[in-house]
N, CA, C and O atoms as CSV, one atom per row, in Angstrom:
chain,resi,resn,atom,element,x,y,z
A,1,UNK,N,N,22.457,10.259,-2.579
A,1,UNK,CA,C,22.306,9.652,-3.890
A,1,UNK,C,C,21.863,8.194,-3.772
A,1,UNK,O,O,20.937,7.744,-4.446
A,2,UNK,N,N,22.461,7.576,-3.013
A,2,UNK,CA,C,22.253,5.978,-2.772
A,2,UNK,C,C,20.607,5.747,-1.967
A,2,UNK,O,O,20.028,4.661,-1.976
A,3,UNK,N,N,20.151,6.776,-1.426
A,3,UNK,CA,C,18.818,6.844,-0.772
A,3,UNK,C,C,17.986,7.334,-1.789
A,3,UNK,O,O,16.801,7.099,-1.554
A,4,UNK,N,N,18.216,7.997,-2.947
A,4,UNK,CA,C,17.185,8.250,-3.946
A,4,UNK,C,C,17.470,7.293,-4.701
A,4,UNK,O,O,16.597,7.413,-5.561
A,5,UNK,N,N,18.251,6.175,-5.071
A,5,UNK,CA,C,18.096,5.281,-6.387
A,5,UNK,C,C,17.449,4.317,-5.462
A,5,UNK,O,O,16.499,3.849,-6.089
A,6,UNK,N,N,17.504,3.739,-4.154
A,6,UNK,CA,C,17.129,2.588,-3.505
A,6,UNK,C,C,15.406,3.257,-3.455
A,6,UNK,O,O,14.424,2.532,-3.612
A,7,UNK,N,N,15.323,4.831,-3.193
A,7,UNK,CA,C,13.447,4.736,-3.218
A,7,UNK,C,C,13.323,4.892,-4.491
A,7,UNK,O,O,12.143,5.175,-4.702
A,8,UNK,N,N,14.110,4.847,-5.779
A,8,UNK,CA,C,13.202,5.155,-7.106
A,8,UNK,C,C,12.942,3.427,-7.334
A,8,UNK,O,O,11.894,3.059,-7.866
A,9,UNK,N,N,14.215,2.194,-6.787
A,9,UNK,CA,C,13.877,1.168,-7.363
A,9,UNK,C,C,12.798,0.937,-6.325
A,9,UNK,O,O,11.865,0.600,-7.053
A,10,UNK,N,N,12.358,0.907,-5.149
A,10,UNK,CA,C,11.158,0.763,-4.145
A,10,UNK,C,C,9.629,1.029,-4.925
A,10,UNK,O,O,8.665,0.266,-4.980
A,11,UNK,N,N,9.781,2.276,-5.445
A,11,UNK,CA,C,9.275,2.779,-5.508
A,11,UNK,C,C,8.389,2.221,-7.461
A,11,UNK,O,O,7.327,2.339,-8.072
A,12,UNK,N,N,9.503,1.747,-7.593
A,12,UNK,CA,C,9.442,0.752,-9.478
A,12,UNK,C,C,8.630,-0.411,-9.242
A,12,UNK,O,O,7.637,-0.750,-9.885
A,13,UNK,N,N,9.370,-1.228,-7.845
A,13,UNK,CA,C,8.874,-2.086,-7.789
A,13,UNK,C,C,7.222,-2.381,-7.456
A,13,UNK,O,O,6.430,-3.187,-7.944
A,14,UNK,N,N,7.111,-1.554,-6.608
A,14,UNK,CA,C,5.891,-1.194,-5.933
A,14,UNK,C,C,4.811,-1.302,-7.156
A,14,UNK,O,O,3.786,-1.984,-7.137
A,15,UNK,N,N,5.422,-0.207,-8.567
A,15,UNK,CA,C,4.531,0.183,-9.350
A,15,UNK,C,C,4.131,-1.564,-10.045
A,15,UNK,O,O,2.999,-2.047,-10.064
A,16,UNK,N,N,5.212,-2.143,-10.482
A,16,UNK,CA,C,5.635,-3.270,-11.173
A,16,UNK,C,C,4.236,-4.497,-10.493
A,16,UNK,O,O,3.384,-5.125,-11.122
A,17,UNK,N,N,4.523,-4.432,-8.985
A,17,UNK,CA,C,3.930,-5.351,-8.068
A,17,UNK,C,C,2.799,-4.938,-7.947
A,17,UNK,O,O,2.041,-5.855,-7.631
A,18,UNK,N,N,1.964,-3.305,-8.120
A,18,UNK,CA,C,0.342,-3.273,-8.436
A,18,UNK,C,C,-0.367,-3.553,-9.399
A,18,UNK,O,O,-1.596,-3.531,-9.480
A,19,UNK,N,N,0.871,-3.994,-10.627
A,19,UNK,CA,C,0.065,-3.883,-11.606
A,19,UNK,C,C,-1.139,-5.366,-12.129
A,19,UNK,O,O,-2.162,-5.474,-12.806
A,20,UNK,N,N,-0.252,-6.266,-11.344
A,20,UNK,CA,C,-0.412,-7.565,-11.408
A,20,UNK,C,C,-1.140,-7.982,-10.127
A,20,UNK,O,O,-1.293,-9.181,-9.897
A,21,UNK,N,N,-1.712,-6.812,-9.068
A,21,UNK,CA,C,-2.267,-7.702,-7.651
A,21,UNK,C,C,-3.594,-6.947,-7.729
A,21,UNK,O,O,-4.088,-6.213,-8.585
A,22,UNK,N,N,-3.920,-7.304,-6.758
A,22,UNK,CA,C,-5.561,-6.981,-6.563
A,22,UNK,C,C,-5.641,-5.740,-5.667
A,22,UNK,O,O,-4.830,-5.557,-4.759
A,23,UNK,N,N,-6.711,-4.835,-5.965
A,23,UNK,CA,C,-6.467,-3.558,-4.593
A,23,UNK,C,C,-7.616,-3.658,-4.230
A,23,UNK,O,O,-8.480,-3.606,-5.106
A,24,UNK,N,N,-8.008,-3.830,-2.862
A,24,UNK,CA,C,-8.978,-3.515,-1.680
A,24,UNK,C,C,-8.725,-2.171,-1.344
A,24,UNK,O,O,-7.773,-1.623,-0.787
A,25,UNK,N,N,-10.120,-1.639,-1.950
A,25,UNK,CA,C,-9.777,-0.236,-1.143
A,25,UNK,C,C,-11.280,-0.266,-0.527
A,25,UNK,O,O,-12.353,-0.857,-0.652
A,26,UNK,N,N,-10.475,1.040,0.421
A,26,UNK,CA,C,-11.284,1.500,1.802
A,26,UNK,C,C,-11.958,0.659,2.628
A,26,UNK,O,O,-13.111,1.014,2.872
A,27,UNK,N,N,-11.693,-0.061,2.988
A,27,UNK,CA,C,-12.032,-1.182,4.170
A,27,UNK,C,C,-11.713,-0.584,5.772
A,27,UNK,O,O,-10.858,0.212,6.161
A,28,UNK,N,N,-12.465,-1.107,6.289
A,28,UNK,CA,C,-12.974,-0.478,7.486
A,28,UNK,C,C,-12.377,-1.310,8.923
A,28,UNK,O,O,-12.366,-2.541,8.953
A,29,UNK,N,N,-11.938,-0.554,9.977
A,29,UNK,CA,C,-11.064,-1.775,10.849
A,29,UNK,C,C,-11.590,-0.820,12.089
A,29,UNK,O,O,-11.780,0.285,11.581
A,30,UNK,N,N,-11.918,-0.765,13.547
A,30,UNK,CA,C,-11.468,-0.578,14.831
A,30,UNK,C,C,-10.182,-0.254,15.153
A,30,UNK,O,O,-9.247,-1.054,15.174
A,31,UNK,N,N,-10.110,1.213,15.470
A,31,UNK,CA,C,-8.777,1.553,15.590
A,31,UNK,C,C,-9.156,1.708,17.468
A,31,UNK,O,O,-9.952,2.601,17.757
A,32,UNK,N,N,-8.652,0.954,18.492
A,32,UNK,CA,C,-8.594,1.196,19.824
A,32,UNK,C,C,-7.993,2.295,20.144
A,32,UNK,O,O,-8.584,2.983,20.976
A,33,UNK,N,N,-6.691,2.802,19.624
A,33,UNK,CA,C,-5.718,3.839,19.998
A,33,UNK,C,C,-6.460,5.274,19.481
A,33,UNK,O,O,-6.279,6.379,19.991
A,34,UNK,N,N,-7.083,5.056,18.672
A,34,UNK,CA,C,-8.067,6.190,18.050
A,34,UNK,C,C,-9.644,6.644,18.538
A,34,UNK,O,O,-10.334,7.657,18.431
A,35,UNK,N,N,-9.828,5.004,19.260
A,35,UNK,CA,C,-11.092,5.362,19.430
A,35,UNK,C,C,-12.506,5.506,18.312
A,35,UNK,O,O,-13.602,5.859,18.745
A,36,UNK,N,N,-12.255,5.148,16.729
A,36,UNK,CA,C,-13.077,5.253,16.040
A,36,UNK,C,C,-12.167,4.482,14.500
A,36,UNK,O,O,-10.989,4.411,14.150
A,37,UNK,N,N,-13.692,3.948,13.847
A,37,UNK,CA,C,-13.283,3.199,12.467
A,37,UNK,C,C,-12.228,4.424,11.991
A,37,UNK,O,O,-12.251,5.620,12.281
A,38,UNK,N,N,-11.168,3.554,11.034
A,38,UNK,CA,C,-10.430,4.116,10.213
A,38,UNK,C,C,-10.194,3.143,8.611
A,38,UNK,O,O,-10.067,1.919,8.658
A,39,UNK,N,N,-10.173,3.712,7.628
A,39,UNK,CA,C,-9.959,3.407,6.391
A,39,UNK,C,C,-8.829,2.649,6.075
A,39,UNK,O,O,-7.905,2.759,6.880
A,40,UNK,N,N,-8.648,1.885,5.089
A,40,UNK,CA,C,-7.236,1.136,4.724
A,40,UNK,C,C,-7.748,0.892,3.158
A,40,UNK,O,O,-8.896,0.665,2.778
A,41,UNK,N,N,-6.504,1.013,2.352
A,41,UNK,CA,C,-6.653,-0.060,1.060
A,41,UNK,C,C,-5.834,-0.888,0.992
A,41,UNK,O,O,-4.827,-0.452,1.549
A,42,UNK,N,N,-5.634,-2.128,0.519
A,42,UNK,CA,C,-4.110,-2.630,0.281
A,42,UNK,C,C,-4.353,-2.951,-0.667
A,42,UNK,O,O,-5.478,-2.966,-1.167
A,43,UNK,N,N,-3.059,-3.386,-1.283
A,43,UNK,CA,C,-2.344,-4.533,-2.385
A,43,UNK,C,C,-2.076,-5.500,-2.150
A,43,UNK,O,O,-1.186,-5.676,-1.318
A,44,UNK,N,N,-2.878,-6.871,-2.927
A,44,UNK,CA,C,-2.289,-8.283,-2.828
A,44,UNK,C,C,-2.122,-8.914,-4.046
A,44,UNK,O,O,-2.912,-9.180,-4.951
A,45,UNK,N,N,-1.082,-9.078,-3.911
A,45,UNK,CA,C,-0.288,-10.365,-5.253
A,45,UNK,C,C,-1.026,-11.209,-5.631
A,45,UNK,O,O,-1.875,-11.668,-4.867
A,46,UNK,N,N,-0.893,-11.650,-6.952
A,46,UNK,CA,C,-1.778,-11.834,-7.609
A,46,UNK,C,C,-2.109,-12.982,-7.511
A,46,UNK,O,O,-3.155,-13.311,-8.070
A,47,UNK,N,N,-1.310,-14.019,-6.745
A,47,UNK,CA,C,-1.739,-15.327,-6.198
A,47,UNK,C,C,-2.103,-15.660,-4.821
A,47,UNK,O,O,-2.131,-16.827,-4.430
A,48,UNK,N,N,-2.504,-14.214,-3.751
A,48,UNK,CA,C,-1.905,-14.449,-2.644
A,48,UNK,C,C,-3.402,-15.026,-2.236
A,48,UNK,O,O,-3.547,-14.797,-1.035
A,49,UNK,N,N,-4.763,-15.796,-2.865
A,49,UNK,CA,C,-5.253,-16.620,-2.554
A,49,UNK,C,C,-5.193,-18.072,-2.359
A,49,UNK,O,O,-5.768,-18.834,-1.583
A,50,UNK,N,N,-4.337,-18.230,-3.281
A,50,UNK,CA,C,-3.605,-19.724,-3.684
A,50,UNK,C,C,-2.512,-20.043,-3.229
A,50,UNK,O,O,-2.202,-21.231,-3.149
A,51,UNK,N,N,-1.572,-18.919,-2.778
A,51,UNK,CA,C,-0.202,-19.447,-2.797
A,51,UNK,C,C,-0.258,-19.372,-1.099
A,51,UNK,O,O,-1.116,-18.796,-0.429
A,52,UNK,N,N,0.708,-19.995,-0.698
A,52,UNK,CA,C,0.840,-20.731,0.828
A,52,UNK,C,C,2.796,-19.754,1.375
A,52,UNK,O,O,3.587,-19.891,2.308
A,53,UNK,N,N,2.714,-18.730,-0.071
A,53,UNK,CA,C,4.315,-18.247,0.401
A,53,UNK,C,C,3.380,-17.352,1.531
A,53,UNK,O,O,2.222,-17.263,1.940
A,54,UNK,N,N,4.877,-16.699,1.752
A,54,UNK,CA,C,4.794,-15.483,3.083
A,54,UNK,C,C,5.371,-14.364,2.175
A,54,UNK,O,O,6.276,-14.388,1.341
A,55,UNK,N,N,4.200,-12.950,2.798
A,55,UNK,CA,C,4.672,-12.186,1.518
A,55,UNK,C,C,5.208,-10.677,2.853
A,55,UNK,O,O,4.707,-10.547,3.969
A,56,UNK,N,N,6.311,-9.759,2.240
A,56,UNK,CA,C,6.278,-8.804,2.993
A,56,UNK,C,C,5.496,-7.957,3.311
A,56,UNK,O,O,4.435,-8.019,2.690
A,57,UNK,N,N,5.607,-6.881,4.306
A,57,UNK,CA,C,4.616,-6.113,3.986
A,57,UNK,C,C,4.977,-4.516,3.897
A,57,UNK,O,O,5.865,-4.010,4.584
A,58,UNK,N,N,4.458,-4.049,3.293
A,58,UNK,CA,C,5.160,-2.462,2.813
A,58,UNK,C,C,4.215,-1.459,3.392
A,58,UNK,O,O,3.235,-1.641,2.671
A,59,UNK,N,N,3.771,-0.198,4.516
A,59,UNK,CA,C,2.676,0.231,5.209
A,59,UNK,C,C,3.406,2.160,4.635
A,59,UNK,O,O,4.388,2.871,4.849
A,60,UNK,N,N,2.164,2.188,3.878
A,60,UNK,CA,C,2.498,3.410,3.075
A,60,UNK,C,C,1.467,4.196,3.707
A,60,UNK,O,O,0.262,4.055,3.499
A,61,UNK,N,N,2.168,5.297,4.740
A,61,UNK,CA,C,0.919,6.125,5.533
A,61,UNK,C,C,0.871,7.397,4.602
A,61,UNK,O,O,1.793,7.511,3.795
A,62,UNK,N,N,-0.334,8.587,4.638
A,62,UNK,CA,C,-0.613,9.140,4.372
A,62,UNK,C,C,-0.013,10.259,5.154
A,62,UNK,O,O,0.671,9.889,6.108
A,63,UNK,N,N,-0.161,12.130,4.877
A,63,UNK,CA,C,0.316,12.495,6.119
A,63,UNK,C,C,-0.968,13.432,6.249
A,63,UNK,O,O,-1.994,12.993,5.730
A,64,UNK,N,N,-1.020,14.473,6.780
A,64,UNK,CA,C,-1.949,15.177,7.563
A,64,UNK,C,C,-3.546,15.495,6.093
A,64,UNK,O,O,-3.239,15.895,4.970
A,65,UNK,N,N,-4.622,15.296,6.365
A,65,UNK,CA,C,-5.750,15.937,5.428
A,65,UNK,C,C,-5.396,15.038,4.206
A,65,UNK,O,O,-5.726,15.370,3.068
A,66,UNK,N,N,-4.833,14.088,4.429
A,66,UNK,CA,C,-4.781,12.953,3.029
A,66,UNK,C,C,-5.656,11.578,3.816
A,66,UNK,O,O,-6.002,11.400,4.984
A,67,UNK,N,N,-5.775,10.924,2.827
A,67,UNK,CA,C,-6.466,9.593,3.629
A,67,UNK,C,C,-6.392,8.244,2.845
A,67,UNK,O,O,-5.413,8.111,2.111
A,68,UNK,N,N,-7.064,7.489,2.890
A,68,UNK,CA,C,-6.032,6.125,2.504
A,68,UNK,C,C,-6.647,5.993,0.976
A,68,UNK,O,O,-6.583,4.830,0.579
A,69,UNK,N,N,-7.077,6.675,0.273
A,69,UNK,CA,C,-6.807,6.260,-1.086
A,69,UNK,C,C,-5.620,7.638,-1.581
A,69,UNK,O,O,-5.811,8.012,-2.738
A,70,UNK,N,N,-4.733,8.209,-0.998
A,70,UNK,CA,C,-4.101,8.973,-1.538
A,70,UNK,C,C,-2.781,8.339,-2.187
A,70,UNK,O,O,-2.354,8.802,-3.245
A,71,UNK,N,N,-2.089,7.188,-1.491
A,71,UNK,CA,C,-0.837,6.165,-2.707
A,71,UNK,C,C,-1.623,5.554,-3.735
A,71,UNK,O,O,-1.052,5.553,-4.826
A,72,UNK,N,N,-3.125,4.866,-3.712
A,72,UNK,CA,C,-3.467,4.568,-4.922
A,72,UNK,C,C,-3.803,5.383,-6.184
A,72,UNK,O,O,-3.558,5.072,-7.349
A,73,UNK,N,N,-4.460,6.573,-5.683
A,73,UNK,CA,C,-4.446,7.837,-6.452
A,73,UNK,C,C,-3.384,8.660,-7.085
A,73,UNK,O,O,-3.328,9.102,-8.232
A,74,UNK,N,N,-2.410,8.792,-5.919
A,74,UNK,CA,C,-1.194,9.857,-6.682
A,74,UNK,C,C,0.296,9.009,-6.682
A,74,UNK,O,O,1.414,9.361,-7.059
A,75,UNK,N,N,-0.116,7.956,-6.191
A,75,UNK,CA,C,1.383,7.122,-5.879
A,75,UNK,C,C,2.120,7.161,-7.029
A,75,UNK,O,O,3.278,7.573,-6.960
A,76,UNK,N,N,1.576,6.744,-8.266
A,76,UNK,CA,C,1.856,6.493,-9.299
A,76,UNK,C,C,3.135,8.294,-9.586
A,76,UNK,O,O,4.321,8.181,-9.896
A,77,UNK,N,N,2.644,9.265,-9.436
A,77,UNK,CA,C,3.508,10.417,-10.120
A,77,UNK,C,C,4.524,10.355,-8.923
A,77,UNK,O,O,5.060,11.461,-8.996
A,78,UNK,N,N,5.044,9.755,-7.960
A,78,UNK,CA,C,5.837,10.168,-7.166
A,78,UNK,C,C,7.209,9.692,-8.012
A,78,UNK,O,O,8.328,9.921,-7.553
């Protein structure tokens, strides 16, 4: 019970904190361990050009035949 209210508020906040940041999607990086480009999108706060804080970071993987726009796409109904 205490592990489903801590991911529904995670999971609030998350929604709360995209609504207001910027999303980069599908950007392209060198994966060495892979051997070939791999995809990313993120989320950044809505000041995180200006502001000089330190922000956490939250790494929401996909799992098998999904790919990195699948939390911006379906995140929302989880």
């Amino acid at each position: 019970m205490k592990t489903s209210i801590t991911t529904f508020l995670l999971l609030l906040a998350i929604g709360l904190f995209a609504q207001h940041g910027t999303l980069k999607e599908s950007l392209k990086m060198k994966s060495s361990t892979l051997g070939h480009e791999v995809k990313y999108s993120v989320y950044l706060p809505f000041d995180y050009q200006t502001s000089n804080r330190s922000y956490p970071v939250l790494y929401l993987l996909h799992g098998f035949g999904g790919d990195e726009t699948g939390w911006v796409q379906n995140g929302h109904s989880c």
